[in-house]
Biopython code that builds the backbone (N, CA, C, O; Angstrom):
import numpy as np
from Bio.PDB.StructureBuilder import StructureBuilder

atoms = [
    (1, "UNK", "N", (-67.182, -50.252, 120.208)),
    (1, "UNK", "CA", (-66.009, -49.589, 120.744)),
    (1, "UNK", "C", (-65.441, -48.648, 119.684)),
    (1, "UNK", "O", (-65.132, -49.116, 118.588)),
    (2, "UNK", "N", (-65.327, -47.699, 119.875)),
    (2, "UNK", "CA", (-64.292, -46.457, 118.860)),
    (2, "UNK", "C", (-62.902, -46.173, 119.335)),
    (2, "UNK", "O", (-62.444, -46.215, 120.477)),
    (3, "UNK", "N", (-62.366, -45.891, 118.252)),
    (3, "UNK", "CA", (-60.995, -45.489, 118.230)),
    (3, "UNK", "C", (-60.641, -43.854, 118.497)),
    (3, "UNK", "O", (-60.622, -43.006, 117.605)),
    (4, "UNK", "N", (-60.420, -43.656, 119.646)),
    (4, "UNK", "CA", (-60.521, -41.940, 119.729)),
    (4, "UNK", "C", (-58.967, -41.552, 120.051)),
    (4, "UNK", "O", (-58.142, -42.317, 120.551)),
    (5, "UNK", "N", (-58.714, -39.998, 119.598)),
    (5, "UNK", "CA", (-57.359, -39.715, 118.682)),
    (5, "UNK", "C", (-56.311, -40.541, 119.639)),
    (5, "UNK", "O", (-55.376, -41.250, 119.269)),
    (6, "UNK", "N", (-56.924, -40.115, 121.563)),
    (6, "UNK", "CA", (-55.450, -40.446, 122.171)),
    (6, "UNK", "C", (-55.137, -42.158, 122.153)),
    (6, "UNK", "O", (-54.094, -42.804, 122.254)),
    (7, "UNK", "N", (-56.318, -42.472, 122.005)),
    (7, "UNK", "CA", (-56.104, -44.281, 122.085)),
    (7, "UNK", "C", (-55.486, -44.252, 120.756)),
    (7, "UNK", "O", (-54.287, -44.119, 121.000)),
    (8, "UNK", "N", (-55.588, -44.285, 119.916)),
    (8, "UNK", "CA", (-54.469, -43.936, 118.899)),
    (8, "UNK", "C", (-53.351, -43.875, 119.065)),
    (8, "UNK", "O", (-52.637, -44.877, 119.086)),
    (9, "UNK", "N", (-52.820, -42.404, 119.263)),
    (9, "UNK", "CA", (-51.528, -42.302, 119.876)),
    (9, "UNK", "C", (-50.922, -42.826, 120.404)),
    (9, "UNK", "O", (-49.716, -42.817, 120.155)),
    (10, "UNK", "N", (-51.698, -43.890, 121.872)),
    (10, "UNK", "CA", (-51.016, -44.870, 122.818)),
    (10, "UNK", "C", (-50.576, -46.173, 121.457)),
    (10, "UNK", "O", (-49.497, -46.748, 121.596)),
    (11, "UNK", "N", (-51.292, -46.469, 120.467)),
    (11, "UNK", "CA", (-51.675, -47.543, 120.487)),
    (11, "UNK", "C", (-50.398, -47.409, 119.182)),
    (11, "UNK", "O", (-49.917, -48.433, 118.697)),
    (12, "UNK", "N", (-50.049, -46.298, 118.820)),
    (12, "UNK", "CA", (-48.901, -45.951, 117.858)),
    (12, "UNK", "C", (-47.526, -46.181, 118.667)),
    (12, "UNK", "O", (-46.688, -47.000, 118.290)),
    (13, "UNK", "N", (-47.356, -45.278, 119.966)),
    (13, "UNK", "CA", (-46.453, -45.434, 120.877)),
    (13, "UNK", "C", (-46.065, -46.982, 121.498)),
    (13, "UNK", "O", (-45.081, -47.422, 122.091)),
    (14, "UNK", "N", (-47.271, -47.529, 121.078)),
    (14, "UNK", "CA", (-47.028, -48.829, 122.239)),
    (14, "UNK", "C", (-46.126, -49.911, 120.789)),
    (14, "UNK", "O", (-45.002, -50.392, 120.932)),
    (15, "UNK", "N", (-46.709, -50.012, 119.926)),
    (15, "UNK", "CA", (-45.893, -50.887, 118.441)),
    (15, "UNK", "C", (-44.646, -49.996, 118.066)),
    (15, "UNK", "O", (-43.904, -50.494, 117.220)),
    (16, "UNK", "N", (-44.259, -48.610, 118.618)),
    (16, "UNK", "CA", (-42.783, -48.411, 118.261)),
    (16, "UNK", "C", (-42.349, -47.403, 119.942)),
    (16, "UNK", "O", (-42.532, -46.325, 120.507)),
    (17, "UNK", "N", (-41.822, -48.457, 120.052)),
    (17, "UNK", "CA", (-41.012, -48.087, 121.719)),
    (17, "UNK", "C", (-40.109, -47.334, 121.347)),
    (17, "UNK", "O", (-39.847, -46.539, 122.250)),
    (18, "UNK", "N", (-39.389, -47.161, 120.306)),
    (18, "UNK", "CA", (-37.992, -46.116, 120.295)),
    (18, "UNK", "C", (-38.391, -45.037, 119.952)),
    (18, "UNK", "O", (-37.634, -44.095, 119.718)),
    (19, "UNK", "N", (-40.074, -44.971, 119.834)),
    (19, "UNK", "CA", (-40.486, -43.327, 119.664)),
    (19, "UNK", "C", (-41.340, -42.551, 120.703)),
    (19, "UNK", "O", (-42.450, -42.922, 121.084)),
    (20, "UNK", "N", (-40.700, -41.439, 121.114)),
    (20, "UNK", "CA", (-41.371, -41.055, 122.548)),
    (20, "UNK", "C", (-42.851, -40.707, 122.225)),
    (20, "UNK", "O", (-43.196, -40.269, 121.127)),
    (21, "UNK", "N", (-43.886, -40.985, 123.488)),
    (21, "UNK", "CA", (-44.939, -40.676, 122.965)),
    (21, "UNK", "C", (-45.413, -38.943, 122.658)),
    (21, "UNK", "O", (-46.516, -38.664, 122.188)),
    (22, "UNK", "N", (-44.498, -38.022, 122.974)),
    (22, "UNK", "CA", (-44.223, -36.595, 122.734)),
    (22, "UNK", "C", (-44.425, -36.180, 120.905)),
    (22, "UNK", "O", (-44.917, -35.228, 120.300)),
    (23, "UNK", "N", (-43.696, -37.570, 120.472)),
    (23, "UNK", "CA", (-43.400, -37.545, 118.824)),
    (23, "UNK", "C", (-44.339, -37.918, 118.240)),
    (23, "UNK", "O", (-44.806, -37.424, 117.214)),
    (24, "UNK", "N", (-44.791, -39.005, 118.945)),
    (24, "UNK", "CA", (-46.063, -39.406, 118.138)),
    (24, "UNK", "C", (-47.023, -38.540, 118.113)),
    (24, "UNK", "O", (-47.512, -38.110, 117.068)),
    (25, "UNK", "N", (-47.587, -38.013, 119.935)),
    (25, "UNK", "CA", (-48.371, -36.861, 119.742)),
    (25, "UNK", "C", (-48.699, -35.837, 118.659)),
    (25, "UNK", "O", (-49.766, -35.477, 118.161)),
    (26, "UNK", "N", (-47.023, -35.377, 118.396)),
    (26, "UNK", "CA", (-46.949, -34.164, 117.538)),
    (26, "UNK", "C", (-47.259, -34.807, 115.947)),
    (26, "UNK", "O", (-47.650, -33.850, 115.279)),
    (27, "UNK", "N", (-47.240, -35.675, 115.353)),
    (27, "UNK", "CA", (-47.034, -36.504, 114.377)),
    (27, "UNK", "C", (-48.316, -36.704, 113.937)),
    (27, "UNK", "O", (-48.591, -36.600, 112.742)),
    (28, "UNK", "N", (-49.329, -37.048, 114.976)),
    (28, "UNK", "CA", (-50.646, -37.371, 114.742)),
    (28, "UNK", "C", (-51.479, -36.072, 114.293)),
    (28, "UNK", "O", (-52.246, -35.868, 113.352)),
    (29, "UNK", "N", (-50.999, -35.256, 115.383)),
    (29, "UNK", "CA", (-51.657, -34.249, 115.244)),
    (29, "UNK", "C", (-51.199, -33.180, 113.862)),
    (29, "UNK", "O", (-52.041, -32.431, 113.368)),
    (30, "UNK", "N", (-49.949, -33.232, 113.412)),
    (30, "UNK", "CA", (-49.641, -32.532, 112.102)),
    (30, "UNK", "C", (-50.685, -33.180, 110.948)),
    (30, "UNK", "O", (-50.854, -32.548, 109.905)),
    (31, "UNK", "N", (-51.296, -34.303, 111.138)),
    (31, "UNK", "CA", (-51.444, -34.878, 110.150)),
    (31, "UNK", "C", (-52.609, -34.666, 109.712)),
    (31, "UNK", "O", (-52.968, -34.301, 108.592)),
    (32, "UNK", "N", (-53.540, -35.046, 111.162)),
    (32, "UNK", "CA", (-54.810, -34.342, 110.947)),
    (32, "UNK", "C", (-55.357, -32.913, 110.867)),
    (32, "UNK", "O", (-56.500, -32.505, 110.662)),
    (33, "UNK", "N", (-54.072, -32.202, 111.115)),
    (33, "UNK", "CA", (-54.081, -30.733, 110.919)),
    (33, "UNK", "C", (-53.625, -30.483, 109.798)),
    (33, "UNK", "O", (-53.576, -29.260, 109.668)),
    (34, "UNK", "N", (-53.174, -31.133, 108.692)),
    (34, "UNK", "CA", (-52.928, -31.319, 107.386)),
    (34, "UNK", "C", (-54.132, -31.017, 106.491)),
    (34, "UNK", "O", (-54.560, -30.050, 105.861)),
    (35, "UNK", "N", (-54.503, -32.357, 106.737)),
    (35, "UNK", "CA", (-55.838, -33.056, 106.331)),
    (35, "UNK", "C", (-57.093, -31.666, 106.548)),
    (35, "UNK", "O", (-57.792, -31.264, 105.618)),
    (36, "UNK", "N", (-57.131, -31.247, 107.620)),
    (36, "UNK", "CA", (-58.099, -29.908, 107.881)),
    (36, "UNK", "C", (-57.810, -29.021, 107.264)),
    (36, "UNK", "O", (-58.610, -28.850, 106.343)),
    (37, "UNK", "N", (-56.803, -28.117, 107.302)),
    (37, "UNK", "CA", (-56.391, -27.400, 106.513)),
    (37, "UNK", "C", (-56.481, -27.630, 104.946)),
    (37, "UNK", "O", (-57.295, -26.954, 104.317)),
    (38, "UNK", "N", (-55.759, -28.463, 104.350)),
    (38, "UNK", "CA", (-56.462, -28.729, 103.012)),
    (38, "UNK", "C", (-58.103, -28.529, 102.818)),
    (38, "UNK", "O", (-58.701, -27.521, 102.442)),
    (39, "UNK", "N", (-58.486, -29.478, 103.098)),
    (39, "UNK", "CA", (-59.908, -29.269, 102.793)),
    (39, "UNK", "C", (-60.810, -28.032, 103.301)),
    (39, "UNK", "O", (-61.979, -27.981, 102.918)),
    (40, "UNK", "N", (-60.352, -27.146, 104.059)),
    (40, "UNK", "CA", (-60.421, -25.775, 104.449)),
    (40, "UNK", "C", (-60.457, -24.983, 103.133)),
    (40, "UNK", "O", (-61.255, -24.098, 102.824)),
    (41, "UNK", "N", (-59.084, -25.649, 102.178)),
    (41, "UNK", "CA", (-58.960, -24.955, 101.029)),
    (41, "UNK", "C", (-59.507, -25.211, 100.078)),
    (41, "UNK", "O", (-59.199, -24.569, 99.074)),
    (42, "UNK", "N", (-60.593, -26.295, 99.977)),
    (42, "UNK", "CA", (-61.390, -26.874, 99.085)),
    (42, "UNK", "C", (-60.455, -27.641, 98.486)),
    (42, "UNK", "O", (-60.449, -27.382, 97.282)),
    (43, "UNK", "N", (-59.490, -28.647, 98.835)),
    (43, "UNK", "CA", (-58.361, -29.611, 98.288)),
    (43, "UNK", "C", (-59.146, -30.927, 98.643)),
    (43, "UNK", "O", (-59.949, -30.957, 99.576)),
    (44, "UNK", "N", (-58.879, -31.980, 97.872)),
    (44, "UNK", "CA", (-58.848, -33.176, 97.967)),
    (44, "UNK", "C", (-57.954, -34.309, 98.743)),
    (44, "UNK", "O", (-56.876, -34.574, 98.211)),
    (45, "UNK", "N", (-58.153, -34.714, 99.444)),
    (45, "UNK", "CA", (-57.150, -35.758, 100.107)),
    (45, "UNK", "C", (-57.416, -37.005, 100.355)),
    (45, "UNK", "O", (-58.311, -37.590, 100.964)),
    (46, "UNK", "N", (-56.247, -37.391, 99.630)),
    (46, "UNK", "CA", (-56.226, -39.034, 99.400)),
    (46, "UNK", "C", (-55.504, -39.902, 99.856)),
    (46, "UNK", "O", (-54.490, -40.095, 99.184)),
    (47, "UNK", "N", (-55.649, -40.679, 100.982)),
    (47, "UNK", "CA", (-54.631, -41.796, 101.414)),
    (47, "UNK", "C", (-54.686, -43.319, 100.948)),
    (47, "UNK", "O", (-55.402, -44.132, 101.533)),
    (48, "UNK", "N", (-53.819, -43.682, 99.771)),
    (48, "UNK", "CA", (-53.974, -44.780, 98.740)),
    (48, "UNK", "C", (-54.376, -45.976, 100.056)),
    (48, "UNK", "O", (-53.759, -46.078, 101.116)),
    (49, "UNK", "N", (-55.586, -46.810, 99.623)),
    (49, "UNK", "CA", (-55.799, -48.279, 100.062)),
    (49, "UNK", "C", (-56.824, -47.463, 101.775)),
    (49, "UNK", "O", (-57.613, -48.108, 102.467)),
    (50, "UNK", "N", (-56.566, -46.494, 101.921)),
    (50, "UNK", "CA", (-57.548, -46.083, 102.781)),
    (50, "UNK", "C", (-59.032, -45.295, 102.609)),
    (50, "UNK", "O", (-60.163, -45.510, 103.046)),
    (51, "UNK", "N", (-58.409, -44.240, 101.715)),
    (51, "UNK", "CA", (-59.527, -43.809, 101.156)),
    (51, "UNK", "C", (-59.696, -42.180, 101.195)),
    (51, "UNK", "O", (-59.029, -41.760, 102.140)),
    (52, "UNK", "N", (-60.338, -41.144, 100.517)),
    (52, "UNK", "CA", (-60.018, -39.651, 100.022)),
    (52, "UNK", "C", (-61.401, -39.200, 100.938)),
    (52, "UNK", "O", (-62.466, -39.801, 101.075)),
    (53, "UNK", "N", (-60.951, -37.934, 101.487)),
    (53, "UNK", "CA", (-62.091, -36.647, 101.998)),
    (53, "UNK", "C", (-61.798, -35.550, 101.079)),
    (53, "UNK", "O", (-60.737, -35.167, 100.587)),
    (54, "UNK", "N", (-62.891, -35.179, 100.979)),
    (54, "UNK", "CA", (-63.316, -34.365, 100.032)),
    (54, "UNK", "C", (-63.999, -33.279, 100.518)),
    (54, "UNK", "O", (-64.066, -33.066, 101.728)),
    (55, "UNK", "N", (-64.721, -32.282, 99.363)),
    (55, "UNK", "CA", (-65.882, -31.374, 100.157)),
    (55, "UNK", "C", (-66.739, -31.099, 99.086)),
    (55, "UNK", "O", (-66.540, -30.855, 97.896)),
    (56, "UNK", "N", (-68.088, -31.231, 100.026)),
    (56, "UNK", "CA", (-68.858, -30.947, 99.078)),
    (56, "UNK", "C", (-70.246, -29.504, 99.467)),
    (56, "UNK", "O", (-71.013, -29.258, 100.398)),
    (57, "UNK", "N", (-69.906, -28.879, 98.107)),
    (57, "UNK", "CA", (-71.271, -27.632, 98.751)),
    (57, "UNK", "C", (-72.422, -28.017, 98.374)),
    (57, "UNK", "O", (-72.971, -28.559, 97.414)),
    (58, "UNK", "N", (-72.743, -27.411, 99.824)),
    (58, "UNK", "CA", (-74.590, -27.531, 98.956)),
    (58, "UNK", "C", (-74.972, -26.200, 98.985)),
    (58, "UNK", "O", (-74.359, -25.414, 99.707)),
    (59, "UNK", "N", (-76.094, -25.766, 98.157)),
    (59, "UNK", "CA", (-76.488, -24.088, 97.884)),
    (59, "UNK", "C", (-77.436, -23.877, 98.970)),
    (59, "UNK", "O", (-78.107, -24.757, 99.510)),
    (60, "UNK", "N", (-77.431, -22.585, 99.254)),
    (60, "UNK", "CA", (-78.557, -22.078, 100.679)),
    (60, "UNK", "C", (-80.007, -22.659, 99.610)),
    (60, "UNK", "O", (-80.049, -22.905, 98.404)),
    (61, "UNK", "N", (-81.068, -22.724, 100.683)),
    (61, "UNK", "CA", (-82.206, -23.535, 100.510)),
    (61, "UNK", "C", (-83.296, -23.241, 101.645)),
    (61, "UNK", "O", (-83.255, -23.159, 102.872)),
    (62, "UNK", "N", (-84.407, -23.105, 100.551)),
    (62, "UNK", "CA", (-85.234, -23.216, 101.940)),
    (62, "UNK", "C", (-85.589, -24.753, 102.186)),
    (62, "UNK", "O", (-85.682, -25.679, 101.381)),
    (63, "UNK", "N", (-85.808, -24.699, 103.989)),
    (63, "UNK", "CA", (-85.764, -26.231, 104.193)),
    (63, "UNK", "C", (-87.744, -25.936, 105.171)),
    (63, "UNK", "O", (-88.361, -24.896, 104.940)),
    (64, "UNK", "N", (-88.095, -26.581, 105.739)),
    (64, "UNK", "CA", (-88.887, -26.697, 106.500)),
    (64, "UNK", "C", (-88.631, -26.960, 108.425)),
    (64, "UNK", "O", (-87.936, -27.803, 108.993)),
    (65, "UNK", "N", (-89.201, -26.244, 108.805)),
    (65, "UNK", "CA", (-89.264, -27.007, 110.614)),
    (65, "UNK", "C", (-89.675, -28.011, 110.474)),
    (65, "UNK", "O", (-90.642, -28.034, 109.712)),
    (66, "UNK", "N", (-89.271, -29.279, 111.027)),
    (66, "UNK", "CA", (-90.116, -30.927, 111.144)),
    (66, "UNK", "C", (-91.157, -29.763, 112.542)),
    (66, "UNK", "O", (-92.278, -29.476, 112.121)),
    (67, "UNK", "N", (-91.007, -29.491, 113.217)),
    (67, "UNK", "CA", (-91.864, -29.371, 114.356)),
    (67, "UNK", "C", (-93.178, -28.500, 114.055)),
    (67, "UNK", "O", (-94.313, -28.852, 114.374)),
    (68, "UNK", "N", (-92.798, -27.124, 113.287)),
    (68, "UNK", "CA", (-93.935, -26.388, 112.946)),
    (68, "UNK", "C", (-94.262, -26.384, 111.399)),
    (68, "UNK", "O", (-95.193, -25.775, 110.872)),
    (69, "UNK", "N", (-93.545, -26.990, 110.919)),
    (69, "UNK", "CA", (-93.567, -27.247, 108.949)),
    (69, "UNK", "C", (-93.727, -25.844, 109.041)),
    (69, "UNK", "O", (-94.777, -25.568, 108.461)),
    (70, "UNK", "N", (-93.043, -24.547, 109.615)),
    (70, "UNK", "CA", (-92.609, -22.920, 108.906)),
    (70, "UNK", "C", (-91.364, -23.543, 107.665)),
    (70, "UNK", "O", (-90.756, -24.577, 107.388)),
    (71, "UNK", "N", (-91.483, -22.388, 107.289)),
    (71, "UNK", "CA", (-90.767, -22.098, 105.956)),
    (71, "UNK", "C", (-89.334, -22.085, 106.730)),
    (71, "UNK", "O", (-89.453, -21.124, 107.491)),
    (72, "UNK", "N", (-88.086, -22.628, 106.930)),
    (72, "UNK", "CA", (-86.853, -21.803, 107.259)),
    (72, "UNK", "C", (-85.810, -21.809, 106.175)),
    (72, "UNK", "O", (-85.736, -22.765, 105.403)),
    (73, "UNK", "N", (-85.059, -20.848, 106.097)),
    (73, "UNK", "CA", (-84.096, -20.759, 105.063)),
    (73, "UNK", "C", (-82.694, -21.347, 105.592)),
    (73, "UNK", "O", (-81.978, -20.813, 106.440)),
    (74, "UNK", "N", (-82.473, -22.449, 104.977)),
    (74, "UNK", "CA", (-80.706, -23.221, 105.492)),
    (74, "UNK", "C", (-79.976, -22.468, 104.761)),
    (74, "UNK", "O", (-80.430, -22.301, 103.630)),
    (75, "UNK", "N", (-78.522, -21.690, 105.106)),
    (75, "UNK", "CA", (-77.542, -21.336, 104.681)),
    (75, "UNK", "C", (-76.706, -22.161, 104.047)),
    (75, "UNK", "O", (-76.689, -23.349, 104.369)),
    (76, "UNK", "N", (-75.959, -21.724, 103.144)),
    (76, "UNK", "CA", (-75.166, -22.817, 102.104)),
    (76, "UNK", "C", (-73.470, -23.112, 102.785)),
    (76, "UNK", "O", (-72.405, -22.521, 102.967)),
    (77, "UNK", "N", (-73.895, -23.985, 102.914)),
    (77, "UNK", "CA", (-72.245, -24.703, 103.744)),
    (77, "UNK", "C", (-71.782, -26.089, 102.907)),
    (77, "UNK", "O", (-72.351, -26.805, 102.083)),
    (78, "UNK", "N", (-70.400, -26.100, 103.572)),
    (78, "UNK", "CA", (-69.668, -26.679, 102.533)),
    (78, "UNK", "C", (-69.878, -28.492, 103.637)),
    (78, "UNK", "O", (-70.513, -28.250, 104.664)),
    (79, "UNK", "N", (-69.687, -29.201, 103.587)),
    (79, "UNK", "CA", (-69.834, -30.482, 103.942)),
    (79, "UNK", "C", (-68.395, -31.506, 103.689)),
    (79, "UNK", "O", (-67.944, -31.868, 102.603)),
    (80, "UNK", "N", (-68.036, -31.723, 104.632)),
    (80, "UNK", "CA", (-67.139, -32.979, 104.599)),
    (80, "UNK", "C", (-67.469, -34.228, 104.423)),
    (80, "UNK", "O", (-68.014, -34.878, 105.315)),
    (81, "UNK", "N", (-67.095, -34.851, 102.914)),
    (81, "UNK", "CA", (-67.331, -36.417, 102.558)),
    (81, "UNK", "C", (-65.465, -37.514, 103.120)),
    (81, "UNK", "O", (-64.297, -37.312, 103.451)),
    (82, "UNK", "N", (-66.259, -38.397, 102.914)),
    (82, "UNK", "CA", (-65.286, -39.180, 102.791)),
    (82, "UNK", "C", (-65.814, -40.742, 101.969)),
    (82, "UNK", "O", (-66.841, -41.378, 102.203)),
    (83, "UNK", "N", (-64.869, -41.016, 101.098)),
    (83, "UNK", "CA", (-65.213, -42.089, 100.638)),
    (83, "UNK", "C", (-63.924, -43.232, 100.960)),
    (83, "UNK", "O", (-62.751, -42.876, 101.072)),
    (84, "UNK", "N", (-64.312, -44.418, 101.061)),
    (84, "UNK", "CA", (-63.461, -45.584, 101.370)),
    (84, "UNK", "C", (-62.620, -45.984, 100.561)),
    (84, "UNK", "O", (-63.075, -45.846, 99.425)),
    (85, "UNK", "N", (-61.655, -46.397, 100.557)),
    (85, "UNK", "CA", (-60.293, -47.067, 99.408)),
    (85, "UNK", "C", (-60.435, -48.561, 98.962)),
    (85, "UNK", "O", (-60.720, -49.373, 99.842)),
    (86, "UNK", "N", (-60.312, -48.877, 98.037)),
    (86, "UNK", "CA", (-60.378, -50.576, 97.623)),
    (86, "UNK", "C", (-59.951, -51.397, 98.930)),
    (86, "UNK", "O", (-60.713, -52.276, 99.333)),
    (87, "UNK", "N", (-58.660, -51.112, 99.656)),
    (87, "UNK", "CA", (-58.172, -51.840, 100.381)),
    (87, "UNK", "C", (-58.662, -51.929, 101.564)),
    (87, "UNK", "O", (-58.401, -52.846, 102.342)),
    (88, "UNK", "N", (-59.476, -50.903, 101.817)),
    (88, "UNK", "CA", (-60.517, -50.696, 103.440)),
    (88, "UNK", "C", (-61.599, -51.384, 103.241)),
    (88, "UNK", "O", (-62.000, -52.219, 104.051)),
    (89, "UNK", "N", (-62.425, -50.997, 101.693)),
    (89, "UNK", "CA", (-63.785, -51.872, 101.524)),
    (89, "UNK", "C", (-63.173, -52.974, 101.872)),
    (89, "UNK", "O", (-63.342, -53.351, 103.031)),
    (90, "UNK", "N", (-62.231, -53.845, 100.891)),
    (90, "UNK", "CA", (-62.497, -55.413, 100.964)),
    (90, "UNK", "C", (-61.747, -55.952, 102.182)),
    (90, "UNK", "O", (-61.429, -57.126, 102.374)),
    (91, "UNK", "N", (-61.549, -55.044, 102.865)),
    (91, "UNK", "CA", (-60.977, -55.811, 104.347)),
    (91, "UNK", "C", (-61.829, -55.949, 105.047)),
    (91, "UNK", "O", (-61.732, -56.955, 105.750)),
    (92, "UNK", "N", (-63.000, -55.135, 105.239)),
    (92, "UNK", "CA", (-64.491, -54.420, 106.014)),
    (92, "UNK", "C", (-65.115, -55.462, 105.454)),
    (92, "UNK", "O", (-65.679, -56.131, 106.320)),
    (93, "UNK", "N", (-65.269, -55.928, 104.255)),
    (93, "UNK", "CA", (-66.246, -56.977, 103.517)),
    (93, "UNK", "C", (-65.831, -57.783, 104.306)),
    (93, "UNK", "O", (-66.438, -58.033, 105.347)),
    (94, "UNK", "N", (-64.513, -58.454, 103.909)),
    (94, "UNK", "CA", (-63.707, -59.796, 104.558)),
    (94, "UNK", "C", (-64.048, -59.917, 105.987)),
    (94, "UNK", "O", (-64.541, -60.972, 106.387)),
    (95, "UNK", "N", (-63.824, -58.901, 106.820)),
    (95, "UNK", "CA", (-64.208, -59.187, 108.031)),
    (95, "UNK", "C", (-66.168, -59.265, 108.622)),
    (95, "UNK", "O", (-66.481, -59.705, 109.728)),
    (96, "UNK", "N", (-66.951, -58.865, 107.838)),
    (96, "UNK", "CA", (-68.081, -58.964, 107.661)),
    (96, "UNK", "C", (-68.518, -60.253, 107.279)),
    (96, "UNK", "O", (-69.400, -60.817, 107.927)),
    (97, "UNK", "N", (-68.060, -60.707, 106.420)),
    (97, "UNK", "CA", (-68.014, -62.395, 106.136)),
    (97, "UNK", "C", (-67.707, -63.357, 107.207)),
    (97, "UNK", "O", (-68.351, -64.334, 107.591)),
    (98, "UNK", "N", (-66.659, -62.902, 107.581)),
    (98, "UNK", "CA", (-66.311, -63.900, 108.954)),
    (98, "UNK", "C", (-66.851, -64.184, 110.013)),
    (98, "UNK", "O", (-66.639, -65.148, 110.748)),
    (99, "UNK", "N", (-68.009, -62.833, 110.185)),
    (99, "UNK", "CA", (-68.359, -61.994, 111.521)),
    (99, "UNK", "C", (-69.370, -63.351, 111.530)),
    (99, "UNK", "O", (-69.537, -64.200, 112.405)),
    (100, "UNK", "N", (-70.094, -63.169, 109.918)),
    (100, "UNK", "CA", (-70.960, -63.871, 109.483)),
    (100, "UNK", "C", (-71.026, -65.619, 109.990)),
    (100, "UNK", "O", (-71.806, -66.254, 110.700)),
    (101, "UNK", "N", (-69.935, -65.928, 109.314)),
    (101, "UNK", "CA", (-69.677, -67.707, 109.484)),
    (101, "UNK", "C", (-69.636, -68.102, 110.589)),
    (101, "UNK", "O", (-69.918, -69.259, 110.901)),
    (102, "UNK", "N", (-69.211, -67.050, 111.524)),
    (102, "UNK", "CA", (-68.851, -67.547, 112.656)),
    (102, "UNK", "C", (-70.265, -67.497, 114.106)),
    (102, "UNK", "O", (-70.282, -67.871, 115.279)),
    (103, "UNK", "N", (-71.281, -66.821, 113.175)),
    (103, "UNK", "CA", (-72.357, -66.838, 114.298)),
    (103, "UNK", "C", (-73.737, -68.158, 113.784)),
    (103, "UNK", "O", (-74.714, -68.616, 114.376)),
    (104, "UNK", "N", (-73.116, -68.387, 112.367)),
    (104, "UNK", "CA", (-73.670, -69.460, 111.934)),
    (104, "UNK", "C", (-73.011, -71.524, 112.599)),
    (104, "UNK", "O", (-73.574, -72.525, 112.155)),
]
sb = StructureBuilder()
sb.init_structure("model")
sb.init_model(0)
sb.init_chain("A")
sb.init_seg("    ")
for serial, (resi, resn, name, xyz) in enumerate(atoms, 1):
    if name == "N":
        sb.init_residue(resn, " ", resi, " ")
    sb.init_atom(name, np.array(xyz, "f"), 0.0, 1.0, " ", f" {name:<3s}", serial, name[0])
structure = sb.get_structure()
């Protein structure tokens, strides 16, 4: 199952009732339009205990067709990373452990 933006939103709206879901909408969406924009600018962004996106380039290259192994040349584009926060790994571990014990 995935978490997609509007189930989000509901799921923000539904744990604070005194905020219309209009606010939250706009709220969510500044944020991740934050987050884009920065890294648009080649900025770093870091949300402590969650974890930082980044960017990373790679240089144009020639790559190969898997289908005809021709020569093709890949253009150099920039790539969105993300790495995990202490507090996401060991919750993800923790719950991986459990997932564990419990089918044993």
């Amino acid at each position: 199952m995935s978490l997609i933006k509007s189930k989000l939103i509901q799921n923000i709206t539904e744990a604070n009732p005194h905020l219309f879901l209009r606010d939250v909408e706009r709220i969510v969406n500044t944020i991740f339009n934050e987050i884009t924009q920065s890294l648009a600018e080649g900025k770093r962004v870091e949300l402590r205990g969650f974890g930082a996106f980044s960017v990373q380039h790679r240089k144009q290259r020639t790559g190969r067709n898997p289908r005809t192994g021709e020569a093709v040349n890949v253009e150099e584009k920039f790539i969105p990373r993300f790495k995990t926060g202490k507090e996401l790994r060991l919750k993800l571990n923790k719950q991986e452990k459990l997932s564990e014990e419990s089918q044993t």
